[in-house]
N, C-alpha and C positions, 0 to 999 in steps of 0.2 A: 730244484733242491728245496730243502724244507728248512725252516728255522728248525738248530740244534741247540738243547741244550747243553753247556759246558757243563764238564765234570769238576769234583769240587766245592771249594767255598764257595766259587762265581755263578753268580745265578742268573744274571743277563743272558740275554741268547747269542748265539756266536755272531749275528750277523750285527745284533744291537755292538757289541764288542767290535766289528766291524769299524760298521761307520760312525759310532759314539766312540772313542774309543781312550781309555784313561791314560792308556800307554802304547808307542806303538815304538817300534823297531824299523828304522831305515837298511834296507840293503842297498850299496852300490853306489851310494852317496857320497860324495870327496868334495873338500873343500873347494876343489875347480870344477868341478862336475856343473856342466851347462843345464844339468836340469834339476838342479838342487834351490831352486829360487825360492819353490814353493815351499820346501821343506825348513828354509831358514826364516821364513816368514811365520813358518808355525812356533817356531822354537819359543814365539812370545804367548802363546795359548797356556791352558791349566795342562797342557796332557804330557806324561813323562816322554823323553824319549832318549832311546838309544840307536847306538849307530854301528853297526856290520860293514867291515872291510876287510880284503884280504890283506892289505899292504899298509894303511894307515890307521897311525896309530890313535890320533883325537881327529875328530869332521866336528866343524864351526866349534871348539872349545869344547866338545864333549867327547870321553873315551871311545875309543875304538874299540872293537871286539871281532876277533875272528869270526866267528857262526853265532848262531843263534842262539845254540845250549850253552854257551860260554858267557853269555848274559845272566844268566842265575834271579833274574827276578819274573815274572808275572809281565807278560805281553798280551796286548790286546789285539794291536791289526799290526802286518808285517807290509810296508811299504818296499816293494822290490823295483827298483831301476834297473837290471841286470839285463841281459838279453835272453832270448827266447829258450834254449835250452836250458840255460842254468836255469831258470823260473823255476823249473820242476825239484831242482833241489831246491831252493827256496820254501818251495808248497811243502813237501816233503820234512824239510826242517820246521817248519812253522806247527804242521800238524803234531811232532816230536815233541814241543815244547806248548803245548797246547794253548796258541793263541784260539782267537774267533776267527781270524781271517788273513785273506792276503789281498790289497793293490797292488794289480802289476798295470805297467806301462807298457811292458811289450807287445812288441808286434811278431809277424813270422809262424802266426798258427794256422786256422783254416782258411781264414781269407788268401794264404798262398796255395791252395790245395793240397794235393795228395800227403806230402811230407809232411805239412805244416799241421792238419786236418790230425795224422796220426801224435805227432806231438801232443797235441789239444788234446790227445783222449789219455795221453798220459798224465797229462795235468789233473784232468777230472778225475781218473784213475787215485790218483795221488792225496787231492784234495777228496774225494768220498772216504778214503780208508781212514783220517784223520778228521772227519765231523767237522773240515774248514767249510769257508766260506769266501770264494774269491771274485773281486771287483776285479773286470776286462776278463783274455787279454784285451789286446788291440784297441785300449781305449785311453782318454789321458788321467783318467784316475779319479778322485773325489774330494771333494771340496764341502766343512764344516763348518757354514758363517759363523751360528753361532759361538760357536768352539773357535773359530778363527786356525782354522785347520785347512792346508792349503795339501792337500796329498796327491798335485797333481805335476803333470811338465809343460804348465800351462807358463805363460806369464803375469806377470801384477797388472790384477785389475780389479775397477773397483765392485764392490757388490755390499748393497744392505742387505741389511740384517732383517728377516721377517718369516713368513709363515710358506710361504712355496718352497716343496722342492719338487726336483726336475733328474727325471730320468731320462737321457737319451743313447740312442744307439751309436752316432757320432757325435766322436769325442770333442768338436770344437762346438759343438750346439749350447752347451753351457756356457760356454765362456758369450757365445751370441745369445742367450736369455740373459745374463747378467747386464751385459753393454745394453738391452734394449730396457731391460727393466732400470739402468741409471739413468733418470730423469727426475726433474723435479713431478712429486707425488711419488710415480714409479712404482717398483714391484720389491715387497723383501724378499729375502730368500732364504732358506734354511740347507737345506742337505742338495747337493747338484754331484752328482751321479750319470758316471760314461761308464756305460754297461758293457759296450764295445762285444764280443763275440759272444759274450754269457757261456763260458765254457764250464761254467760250475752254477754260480747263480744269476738266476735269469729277472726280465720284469716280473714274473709271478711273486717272486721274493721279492725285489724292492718295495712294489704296491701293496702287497701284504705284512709289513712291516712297516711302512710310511700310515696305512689304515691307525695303526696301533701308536705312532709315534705321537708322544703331544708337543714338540713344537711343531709338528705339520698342520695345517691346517687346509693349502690346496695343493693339489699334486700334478704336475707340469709335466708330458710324457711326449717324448719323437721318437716315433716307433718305426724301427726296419720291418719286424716279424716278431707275430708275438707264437712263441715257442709250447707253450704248454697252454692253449686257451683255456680249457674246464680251472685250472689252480689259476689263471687269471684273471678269469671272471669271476672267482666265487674271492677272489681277493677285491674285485673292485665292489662285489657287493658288501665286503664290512667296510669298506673307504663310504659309502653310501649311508650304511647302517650308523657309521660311527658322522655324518654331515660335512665328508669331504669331500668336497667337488676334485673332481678328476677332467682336466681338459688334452685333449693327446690332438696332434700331429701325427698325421698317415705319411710315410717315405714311400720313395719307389712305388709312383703312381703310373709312368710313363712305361715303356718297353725300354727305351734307353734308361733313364733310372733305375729300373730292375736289374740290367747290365752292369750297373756301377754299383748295387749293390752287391750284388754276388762277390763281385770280386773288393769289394771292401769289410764286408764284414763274415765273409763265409754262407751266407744266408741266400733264398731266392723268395723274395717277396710273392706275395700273392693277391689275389683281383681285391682293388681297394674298396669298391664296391661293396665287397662282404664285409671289409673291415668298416666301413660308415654301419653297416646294417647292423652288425655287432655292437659297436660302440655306443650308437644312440639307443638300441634294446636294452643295454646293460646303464643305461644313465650319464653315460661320457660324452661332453661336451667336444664339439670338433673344430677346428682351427686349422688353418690353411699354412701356414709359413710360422716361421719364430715370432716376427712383430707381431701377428694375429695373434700370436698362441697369448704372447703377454697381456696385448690387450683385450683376452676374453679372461684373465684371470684378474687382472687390477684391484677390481673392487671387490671382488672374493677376497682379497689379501688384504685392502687397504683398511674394509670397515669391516666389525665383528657379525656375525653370525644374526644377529636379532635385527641388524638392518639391512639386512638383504631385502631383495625384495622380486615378485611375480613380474612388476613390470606390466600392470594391466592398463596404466597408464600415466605417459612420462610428461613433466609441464616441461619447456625448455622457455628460458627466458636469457634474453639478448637485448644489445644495444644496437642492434645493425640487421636492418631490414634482407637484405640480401644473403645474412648468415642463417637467418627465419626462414628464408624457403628454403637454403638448403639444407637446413636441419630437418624441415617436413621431406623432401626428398628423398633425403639419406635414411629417417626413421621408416619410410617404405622400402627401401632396399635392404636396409638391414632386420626388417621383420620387428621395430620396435612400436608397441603401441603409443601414439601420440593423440588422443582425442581432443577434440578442438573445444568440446565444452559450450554447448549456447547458450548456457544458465549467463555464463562469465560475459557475454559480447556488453549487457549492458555496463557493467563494473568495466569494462574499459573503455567504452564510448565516456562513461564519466570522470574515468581518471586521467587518460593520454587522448590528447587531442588526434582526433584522424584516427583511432584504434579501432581498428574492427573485427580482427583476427585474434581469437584468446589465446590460441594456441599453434604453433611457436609465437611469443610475444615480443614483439618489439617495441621494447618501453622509452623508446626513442629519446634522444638528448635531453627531450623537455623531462627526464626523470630526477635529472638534478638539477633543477631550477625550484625544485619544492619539496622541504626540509622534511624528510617522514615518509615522505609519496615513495621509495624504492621499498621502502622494510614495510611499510601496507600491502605493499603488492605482493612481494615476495609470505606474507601470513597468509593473506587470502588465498592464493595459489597451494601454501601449507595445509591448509587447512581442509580442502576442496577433496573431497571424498574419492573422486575421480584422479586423483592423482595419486600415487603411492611411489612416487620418484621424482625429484625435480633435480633440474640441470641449469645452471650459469654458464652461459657461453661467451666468453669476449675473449681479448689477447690475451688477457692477463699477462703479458710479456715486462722481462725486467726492465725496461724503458715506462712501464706503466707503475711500478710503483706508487709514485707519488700521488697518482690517480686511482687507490684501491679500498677505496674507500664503501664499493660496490657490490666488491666482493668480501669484506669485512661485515658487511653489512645483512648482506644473504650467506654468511657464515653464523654469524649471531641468531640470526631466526632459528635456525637450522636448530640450536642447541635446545629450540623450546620443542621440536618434532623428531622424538628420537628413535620412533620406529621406523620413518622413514630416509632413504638414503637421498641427501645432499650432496651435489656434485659439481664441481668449478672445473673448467677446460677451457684451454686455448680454443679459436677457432681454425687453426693450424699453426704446423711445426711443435714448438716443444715451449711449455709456462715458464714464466719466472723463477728462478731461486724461491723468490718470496712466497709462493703458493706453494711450496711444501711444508707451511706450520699448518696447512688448515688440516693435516691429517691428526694432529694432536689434539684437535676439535672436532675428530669424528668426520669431518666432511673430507669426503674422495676427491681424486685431483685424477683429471681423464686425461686423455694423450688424443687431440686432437677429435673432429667431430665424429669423424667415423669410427676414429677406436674408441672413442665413447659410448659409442651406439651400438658397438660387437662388444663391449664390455659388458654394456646393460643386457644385451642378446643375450650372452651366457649366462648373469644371474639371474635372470629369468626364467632358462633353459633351466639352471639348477632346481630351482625351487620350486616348479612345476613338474619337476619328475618324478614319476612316483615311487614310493620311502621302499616298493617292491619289486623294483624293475631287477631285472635279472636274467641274465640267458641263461640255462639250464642247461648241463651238458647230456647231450644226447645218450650216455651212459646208462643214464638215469632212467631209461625204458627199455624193456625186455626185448631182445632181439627178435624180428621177422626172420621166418626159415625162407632162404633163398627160393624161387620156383625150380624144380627141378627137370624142368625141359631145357632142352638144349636149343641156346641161344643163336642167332644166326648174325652170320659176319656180314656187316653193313660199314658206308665209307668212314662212321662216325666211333665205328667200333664193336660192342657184342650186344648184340639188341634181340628184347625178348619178342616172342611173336606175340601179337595182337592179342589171341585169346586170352595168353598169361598176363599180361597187361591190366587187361580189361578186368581178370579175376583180383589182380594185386589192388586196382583202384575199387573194387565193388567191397573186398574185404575190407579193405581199410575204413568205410565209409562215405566213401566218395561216391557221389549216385552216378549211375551211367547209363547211356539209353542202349533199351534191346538191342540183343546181335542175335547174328544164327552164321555158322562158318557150311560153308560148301566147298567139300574134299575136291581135291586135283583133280580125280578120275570120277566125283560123287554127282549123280542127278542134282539140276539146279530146283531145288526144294520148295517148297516158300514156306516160310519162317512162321512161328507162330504166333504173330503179331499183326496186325494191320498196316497195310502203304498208306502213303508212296513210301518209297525205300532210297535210304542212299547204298548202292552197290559198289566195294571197289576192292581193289587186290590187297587179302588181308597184312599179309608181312615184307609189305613193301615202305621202307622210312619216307621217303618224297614219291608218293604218288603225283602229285601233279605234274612231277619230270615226266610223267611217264603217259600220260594222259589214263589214270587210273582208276579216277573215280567217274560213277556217273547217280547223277541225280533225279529226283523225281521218276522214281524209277514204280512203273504198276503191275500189279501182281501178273498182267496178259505179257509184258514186256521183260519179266525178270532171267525168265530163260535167256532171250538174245544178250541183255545186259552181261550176262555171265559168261558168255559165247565170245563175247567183244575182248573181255577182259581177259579170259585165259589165250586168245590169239594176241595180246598186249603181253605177257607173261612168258609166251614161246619167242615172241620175235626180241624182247630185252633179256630173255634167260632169266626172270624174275618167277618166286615161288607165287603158283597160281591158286592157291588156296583163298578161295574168297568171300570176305565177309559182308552182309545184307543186315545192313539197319535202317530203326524208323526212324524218318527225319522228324526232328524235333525245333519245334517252333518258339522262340524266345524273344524278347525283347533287349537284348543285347549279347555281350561276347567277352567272357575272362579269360585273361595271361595268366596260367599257373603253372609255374614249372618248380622242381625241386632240382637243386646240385646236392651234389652228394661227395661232391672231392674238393674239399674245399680246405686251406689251412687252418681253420675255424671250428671245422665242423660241417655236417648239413645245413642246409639253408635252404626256405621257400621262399618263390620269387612269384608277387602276384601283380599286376594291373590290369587294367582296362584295355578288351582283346578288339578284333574286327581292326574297323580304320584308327581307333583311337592309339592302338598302340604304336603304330607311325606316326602319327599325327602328331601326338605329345609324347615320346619315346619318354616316358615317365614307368620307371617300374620301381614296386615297394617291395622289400622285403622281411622276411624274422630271422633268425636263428630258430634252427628243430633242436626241441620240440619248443610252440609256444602258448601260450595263456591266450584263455578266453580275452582277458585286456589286452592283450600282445594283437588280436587276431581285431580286435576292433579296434585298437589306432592303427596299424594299418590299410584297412578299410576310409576311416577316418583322412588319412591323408590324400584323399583323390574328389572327398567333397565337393571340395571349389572348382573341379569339371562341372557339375551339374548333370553328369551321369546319372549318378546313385540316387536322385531322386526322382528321374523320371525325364530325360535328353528328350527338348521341345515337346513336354507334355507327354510323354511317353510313362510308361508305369516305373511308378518304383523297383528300383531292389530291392529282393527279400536281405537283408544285410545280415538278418540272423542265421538263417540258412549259408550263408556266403560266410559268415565266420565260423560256422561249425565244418564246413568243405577244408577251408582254410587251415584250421586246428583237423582234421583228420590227415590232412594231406604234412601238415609237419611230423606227428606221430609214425606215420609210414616212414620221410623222410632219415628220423630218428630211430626206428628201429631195423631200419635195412641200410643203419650205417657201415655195415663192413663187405655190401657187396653192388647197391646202387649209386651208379655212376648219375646219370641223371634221369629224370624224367619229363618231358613236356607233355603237358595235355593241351591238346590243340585241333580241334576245335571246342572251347565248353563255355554250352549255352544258358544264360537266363534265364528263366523259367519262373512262374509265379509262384512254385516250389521250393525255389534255389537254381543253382547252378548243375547242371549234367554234363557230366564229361560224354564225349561222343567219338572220341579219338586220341588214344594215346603215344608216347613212343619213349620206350624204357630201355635207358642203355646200362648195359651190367660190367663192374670189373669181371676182369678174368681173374678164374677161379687161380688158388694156389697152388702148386703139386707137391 
């Protein structure tokens, strides 16, 4: 659904009326009502409210109203507690009296199947005719720190007030980002949002309307299934546009998880895989669980915008030797750059007796035994060009108090370096009370070393992403005419024969080495190319089951070869039609495959082929179609093999021919979106040309009737 505007004096959008909302309408709410906590806790906010019941006359001190229309004033969002069928007069009435929106808490729609499934589309049904806008069902509602709007059937708890808000698909996930982000430092929060079924508005809406919201500043997402991807992605690109980091959580990664999705939210998740491949193409930072998710947003929420930072290199300084290595440690496993700096070895041989190490530093006891000697360190370290982050690592625990004078201290420097990001953290568990004034000072407060180090990971991640990253929806290019041969049934499904294949990858731009086909009944030919030949049964999917191919095959020997293979052909019942190619000689072997059924969209899937791709079962992929820069970080990412420049002296790849293969092969991806199921090219070889495809295998949906 689309942000609507309301009719009228009111100009906000229904959905801002939504979840801003000046006034809202409770349905279903009585003064004993077990899930009325959050609603009475709002009652202290600026937002009017009224109360709908059938039988009582005032709920917590304020009028009662039978229905909606019997309110007579201007409502913004209708909070319905009621059960699953009545909802729909709820929605129904709400659109009548032309609020923005409805919160429902119920349950009992698709996630029960058939019954519930059809309910849900009366909801929607109901909610379209009326230009609403509805949060859930099946979720616990929504929650407006700053408003102090509590519109869920959650219980009291605590949450500050700051710049995150958080969409999730389950409804307790908010309530676990709030408890994780209360800590001393910690995360604020703005708008937390349980999306639960999206039977009207989905994440597309949320994200495109939090892009736009100015108390957002970063946006927290645990995603079942994202429903509309093209309106998602071009929403997380004005979240980008506008410099809001977006950090999401992928659900239902497992088979069993998948299982428990289905039946909690109505949804069937899809390969997460696509969904990493998506998310990081479109600029969205990733996060493994809740605690991760918090602490890859921290410092995005704690400090403003101009002290972010690349993260090209981070100083850590400590009082304790053994939290120094494991900070270097851990700054390798979480991917953060810590350089060691040799300029610095002699500044610490003269400042800390025994110092050898610049970087993690351990400024050992002997740092308070001389008056000055910590806030020197801590300027120089400032100052160090090679740094553009520094970190304080001790307990800072509320038994240290009295002793905080270190961190007072590396907070005052701090105020003289305001581009870049200063950061105090325990070396585990959870800091002091007292380290959360140093956020009023600009300086961040991390949650132990590792979420410090996945915190830093993600500003980094942000601020090196580029200001155009974007997936592009496959729409966006002119459809491929299907090949019009008829496809042959193989165990994988309708797969086109060889030739057609071979013609779809040569049109697209994809180079492929010579063929020449030899009819069932046709003299075996020889091709108009020069041997040796690889000879083998053209539309057969797994040749080697079959023992099908043969190799090095001379123009004196091509007859028998052909002779072999159509007596392989009668005795499996396999189509003996067979293809004669030149073998092609390379210096190595690419993974290229496309999917074409994907919840996302097409997608190209590329690595490093031959033994490499067992080896290091590393595969990268884009979303179709993708950019020239799409097609070379990609490539990019398989560097640190030492493939790509030449595996033990061997030659380089051509990378620019490899990225233009790449970029053809998503546009094919992309324009035979509505009938390519997948395609693997398999075997394609190196070449000091580029890559040649030399065998492909194209599985097509079936056609409609």
């Amino acid at each position: 659904m689309t942000q609507i505007e309301s009719s009228g004096p009111e100009t906000r959008s229904s959905l801002d009326r939504t979840l801003n909302p000046r006034s809202v309408a409770v349905v279903g709410i009585s003064d004993t009502s077990m899930l009325g906590s959050g609603v009475r806790r709002s009652l202290a906010s600026d937002t009017e409210f009224f109360f709908v019941h059938p039988t009582a006359t005032n709920v917590f001190g304020h009028q009662a109203f039978p229905d909606l229309a019997s309110i007579g004033a201007p409502v913004d969002a209708v909070f319905s507690a009621v059960r699953a069928d009545r909802t729909i007069d709820v929605v129904e009435q709400a659109a009548s009296v032309g609020a923005g929106g409805v919160i429902t808490i119920a349950g009992g729609f698709a996630e029960l199947g058939d019954a519930g499934t059809a309910l849900q589309k009366r909801m929607l049904d109901a909610a379209r005719a009326g230009d609403l806008h509805v949060v859930g069902p099946n979720g616990v509602g929504m929650i407006n720190v700053h408003r102090k709007l509590d519109l869920t059937m959650l219980a009291n708890f605590e949450r500050r007030a700051g710049g995150v808000s958080a969409v999730t698909h389950s409804g307790a996930m908010i309530e676990a980002i709030a408890a994780s982000g209360w800590r001393p430092g910690g995360v604020g929060l703005n708008l937390l949002i349980s999306a639960g079924n999206e039977a009207v508005t989905d994440l597309a809406d949320y994200v495109d309307y939090l892009a736009g919201d100015p108390a957002t500043s970063v946006i927290a997402l645990a995603i079942e299934k994202i429903r509309r991807p093209d309106e998602f992605f071009a929403a997380a690109q004005r979240c980008l546009e506008a410099g809001k980091p977006i950090v999401a959580v992928k659900l239902g990664r497992t088979e069993r998880a998948q299982r428990m999705a289905a039946s909690h939210t109505g949804t069937l998740t899809g390969d997460s895989w696509v969904y990493d491949v998506a998310m990081r193409q479109a600029g969205i930072q990733l996060a493994s669980d809740i605690d991760d998710l918090v602490d890859r947003v921290q410092f995005l929420e704690q400090l403003p915008a101009d002290r972010w930072s690349k993260v090209n290199g981070l100083a850590v300084l400590t009082v304790t030797g053994g939290f120094a290595q494991l900070a270097s440690d851990l700054a390798e496993v979480e991917d953060v750059s810590m350089p060691e700096v040799e300029r610095l070895k002699d500044f610490v041989a003269e400042t800390i007796p025994g110092g050898t190490v610049p970087n993690p530093l351990d400024v050992t006891g002997f740092v308070g035994t001389v008056d000055g000697l910590w806030e020197r360190i801590v300027k120089e370290y400032a100052a160090a060009p090679e740094f553009d982050a520094l970190l304080f690592a001790s307990q800072h625990a509320d038994w240290d108090a009295e002793f905080r004078g270190l961190a007072d201290g590396f907070v005052e420097v701090g105020k003289s370096f305001p581009g870049k990001p200063f950061i105090v953290a325990p070396l585990a568990g959870i800091g002091g009370q007292w380290v959360d004034e140093f956020r009023a000072d600009g300086v961040a407060v991390g949650n132990g070393l590792r979420g410090t180090l996945r915190g830093l990971n993600t500003m980094a991640g942000f601020k090196r992403t580029h200001p155009d990253a974007v997936v592009t929806s496959a729409l966006s290019r002119r459809a491929i005419v299907r090949p019009g041969v008829t496809p042959l049934a193989v165990a994988e499904g309708s797969m086109l024969p060889f030739a057609a294949t071979m013609e779809l990858l040569e049109a697209a731009g994809i180079a492929v080495a010579p063929w020449h086909l030899i009819g069932a009944d046709a003299a075996a030919t020889p091709p108009p190319f020069e041997g040796p030949y690889v000879v083998k049964l053209a539309d057969v999917a797994h040749r080697t089951e079959h023992d099908a191919v043969r190799v090095k095959v001379t123009l004196d020997g091509l007859e028998a070869a052909v002779a072999e293979l159509r007596a392989i052909a009668a005795r499996d019942d396999l189509p003996s039609v067979v293809a004669v190619q030149a073998m092609i000689a390379g210096h190595g072997e690419v993974f290229l495959g496309i999917q074409g059924e994907t919840e996302l969209g097409p997608v190209v899937a590329f690595g490093l082929g031959g033994i490499f791709v067992e080896i290091m079962k590393r595969i990268g992929g884009r979303m179709a179609p993708m950019s020239g820069r799409d097609a070379a970080e990609l490539i990019e990412e398989f560097a640190d093999t030492g493939v790509l420049d030449g595996f033990r002296g061997g030659q380089a790849w051509n990378k620019e021919a490899l990225a233009k293969t790449l970029i053809a092969a998503s546009e094919l991806a992309a324009g035979g979106r509505e009938w390519i199921a997948s395609i693997d090219v398999n075997p394609m070889i190196m070449t000091s040309d580029g890559p040649v495809a030399v065998d492909g295998l194209c599985l097509v949906r079936d056609e409609e009737i």
